[in-house]
matplotlib code that plots the C-alpha trace (Angstrom):
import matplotlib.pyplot as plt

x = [244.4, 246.3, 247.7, 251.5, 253.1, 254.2, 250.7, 249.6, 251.8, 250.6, 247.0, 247.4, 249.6, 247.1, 244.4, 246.2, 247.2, 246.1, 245.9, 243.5, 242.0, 241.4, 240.1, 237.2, 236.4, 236.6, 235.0, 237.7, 238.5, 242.1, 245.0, 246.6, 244.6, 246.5, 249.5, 248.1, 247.1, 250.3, 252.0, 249.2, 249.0, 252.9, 253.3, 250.3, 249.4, 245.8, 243.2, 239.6, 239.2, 242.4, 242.0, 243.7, 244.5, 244.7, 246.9, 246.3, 243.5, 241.5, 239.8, 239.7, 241.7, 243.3, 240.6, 238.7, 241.2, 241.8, 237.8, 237.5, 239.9, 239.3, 234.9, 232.6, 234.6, 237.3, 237.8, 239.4, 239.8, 240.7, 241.9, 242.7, 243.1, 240.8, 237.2, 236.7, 233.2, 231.9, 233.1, 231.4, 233.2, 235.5, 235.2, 236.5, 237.9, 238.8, 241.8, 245.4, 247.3, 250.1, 247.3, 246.8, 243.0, 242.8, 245.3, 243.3, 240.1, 242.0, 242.8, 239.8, 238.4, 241.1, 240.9, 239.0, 240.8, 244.3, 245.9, 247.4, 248.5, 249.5, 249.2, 250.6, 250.2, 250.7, 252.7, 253.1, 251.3, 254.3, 255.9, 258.5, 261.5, 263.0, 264.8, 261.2, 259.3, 261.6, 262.0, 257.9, 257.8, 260.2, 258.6, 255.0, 257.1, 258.5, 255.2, 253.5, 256.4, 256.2, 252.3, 253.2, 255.6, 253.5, 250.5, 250.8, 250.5, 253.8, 254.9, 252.0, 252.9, 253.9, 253.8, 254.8, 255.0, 258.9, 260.5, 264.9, 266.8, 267.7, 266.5, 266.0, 268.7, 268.0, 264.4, 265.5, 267.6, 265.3, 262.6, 265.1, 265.0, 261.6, 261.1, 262.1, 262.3, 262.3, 261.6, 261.4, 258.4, 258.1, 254.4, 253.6, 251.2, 254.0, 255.6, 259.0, 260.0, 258.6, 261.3, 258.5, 258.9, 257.2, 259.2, 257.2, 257.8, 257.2, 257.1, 256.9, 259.5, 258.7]
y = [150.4, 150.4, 153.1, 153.9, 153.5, 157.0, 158.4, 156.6, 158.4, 161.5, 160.8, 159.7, 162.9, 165.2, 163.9, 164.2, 167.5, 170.2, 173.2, 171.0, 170.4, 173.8, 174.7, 172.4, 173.9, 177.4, 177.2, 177.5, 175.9, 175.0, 174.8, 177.3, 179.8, 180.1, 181.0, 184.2, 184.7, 184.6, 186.9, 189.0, 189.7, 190.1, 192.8, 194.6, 193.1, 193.3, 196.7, 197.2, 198.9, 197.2, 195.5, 192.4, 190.1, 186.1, 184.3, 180.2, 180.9, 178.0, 176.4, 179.6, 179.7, 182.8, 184.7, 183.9, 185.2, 188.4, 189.4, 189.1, 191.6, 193.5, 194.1, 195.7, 198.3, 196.0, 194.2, 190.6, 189.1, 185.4, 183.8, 179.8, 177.1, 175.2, 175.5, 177.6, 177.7, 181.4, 183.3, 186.8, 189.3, 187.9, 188.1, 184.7, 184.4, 180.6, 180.5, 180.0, 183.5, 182.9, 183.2, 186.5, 186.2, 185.2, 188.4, 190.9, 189.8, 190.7, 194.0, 194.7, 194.0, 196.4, 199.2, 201.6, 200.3, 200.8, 197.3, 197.4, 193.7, 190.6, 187.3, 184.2, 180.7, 179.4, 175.7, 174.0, 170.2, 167.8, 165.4, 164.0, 165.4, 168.1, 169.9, 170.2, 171.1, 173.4, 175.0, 175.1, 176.6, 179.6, 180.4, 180.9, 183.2, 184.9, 185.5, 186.9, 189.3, 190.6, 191.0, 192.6, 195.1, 196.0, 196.6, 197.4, 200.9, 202.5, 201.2, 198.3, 194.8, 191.3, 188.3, 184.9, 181.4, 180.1, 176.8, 177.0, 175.6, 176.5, 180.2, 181.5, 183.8, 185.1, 185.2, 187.2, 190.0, 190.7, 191.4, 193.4, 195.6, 196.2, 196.7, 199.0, 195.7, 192.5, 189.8, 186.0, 184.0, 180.3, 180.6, 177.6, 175.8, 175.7, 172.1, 172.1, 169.3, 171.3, 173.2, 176.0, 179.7, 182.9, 185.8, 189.6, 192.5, 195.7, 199.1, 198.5, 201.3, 204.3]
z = [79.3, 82.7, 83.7, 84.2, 87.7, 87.2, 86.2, 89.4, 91.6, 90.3, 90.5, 94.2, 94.5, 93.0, 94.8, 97.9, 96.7, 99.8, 96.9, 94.8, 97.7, 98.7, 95.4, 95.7, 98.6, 97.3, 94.8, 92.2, 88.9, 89.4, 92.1, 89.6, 91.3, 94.2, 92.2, 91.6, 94.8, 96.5, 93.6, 93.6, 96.8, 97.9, 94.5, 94.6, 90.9, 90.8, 91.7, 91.1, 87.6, 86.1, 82.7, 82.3, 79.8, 80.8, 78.2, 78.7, 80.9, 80.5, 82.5, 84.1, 87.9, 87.4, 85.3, 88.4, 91.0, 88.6, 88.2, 91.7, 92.3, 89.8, 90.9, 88.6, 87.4, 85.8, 82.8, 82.2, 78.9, 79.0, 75.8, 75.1, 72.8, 74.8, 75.7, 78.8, 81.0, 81.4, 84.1, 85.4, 84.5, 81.8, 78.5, 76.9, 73.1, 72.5, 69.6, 68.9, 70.2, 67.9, 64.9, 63.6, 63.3, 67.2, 68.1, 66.0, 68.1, 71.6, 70.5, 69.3, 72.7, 74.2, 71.6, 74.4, 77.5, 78.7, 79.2, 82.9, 83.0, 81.1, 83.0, 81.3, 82.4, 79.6, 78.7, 75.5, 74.9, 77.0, 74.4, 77.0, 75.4, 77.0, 74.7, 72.4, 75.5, 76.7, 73.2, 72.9, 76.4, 75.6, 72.6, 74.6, 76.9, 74.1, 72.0, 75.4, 76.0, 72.1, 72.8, 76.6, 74.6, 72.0, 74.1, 77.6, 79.5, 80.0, 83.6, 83.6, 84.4, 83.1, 84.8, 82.8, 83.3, 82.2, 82.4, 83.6, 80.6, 77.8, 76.2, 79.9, 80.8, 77.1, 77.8, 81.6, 79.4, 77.3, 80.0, 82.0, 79.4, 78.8, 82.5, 85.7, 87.4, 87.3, 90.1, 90.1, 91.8, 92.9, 94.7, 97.4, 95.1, 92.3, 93.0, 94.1, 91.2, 88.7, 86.8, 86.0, 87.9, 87.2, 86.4, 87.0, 84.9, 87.4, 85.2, 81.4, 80.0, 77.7]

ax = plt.figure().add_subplot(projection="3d")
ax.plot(x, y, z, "-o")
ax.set_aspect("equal")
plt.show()
């Protein structure tokens, strides 16, 4: 089967890519990972000790980034639809996170620990219609928040993948009330064409 002139271009593109590059040559599993990085680093988001819950984690970028930062003392829990190679440090549960049976199992893991953070990079299966992607995308956002509000630490953070269209400024209310603040990120390795920007909860409310 030969391939599309436009999956072409992105092959070449990715290839080319200086964060996928990088990640080869650091060792980690995705270009996703410097994402993190840059947030991280510029908010403060990540401390030894934390625990942290990765939703759409696989194959694993930012669970790395997280249980580095996080050493010994910390605790990540990484959960995906998709199969995910272990990690040190992170305790993987492979499921649907809308399912009820999959959600149970996460909380159990986090019945004795405080949850300090919420990271979601999580994006729906692309059919190539917008208005279905972008309605499948908001509704990932949405089911993380309803998980960030139900089980977060007073003033502990969220930090969310979103795509800009329709069900966003909804979406931005709704966390501006569940937070002191909230701020909107669009890291280096995020491609400018992409329509995808992070928005980060600072300060869950009591």
């Amino acid at each position: 089967m030969k391939r599309s002139k436009t999956s072409k271009s992105w092959m070449k593109e990715h290839v080319n890519d200086f964060f996928v590059k990088q990640a080869k040559k650091e060792g980690y599993r995705s270009r996703a990972a410097y994402k993190l990085i840059e947030i991280a680093a510029r908010d403060n988001l990540l401390a030894p000790g934390m625990t942290v819950v990765d939703l759409g984690a696989a194959p694993g970028g930012w669970s790395q980034v997280a249980s580095e930062k996080l050493g010994v003392s910390g605790r990540v829990i990484a959960l995906d639809v998709l199969e995910m190679a272990a990690l040190p440090g992170v305790t993987f549960i492979q499921g649907d996170f809308t399912e009820a049976s999959i959600l149970a199992e996460l909380e159990k893991h986090l019945e004795k620990y405080p949850l300090d953070l919420v990271i979601s990079d999580m994006s729906p299966n692309i059919t190539g219609i917008g208005v279905i992607d972008q309605a499948r995308g908001m509704y990932l956002a949405e089911v993380a928040l309803e998980f960030s509000v139900e089980r977060l630490n007073y003033g502990g953070n969220f930090l969310v993948k979103v795509f800009q269209g329709s069900g966003f400024e909804e979406f931005l209310r709704r966390m501006r009330t569940t937070f002191n603040r909230v701020v909107t990120r669009k890291p280096e390795a995020s491609r400018g064409r992409s329509s995808e920007i992070y928005l980060l909860g600072l300060g869950k409310r009591n």
